[in-house]
N, C-alpha and C positions, 0 to 999 in steps of 0.2 A: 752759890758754892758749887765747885766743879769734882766730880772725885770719880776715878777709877783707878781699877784693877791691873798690874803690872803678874803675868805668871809666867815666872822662869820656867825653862824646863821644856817647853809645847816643842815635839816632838817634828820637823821640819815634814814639808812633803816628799812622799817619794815619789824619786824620776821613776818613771819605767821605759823610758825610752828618750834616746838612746840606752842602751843598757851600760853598765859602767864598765870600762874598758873594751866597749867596744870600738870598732870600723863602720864609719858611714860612706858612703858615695853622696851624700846629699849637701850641695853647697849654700844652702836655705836647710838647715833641719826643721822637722817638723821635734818638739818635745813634749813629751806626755807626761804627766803626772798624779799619781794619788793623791784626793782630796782630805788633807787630814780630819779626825775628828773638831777640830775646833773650826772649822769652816773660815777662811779669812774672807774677805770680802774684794782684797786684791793681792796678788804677787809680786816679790820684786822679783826680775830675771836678772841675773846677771852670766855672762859668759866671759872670762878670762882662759888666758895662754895656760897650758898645765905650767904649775910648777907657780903661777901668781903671776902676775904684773900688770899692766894696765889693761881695765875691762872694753872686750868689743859690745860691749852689750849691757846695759843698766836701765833697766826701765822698769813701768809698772804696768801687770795686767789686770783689768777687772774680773772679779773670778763670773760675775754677768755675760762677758765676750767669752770667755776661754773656757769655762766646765759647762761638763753635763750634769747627772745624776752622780756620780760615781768619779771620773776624771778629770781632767783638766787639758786642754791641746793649746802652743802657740807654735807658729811657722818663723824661724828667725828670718827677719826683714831685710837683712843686710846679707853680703855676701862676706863667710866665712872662707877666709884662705887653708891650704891646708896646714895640718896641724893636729895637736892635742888643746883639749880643752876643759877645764872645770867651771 
């Protein structure tokens, strides 16, 4: 028998960078983030147009490749055109 744990509620990470509403000159960001308390073991990223529509970006990171002690770093792989983005 198989049984786990389902907990609404876990608090997302926080970006620290980019900072929100800001301006990059970087056509690759680099995105950094808080490691929340519940530690996941991987990330989804995803990068869409402000405003929703179809994602440049969906993937998974291992939190093993991408954090340290304390944050988390990935370099987006793809060339982002300009724009807003969430």
């Amino acid at each position: 028998m198989t049984s786990f744990t389902i907990e609404a509620g876990l608090a997302p990470p926080l970006l620290i960078s980019p900072a929100n509403a800001g301006t990059i000159d970087q056509m690759y960001p680099a995105l950094t983030w808080g490691i929340p308390i519940w530690a996941p073991a991987n990330y989804n990223i995803v990068l869409e147009p402000a405003g929703g529509g179809t994602a440049l970006v969906d993937l998974w990171v291992g939190a093993g490749s991408a954090c340290g002690v304390s944050e988390c770093s990935w370099t987006v792989n793809q060339l982002l055109p300009d724009g807003g983005y969430q």
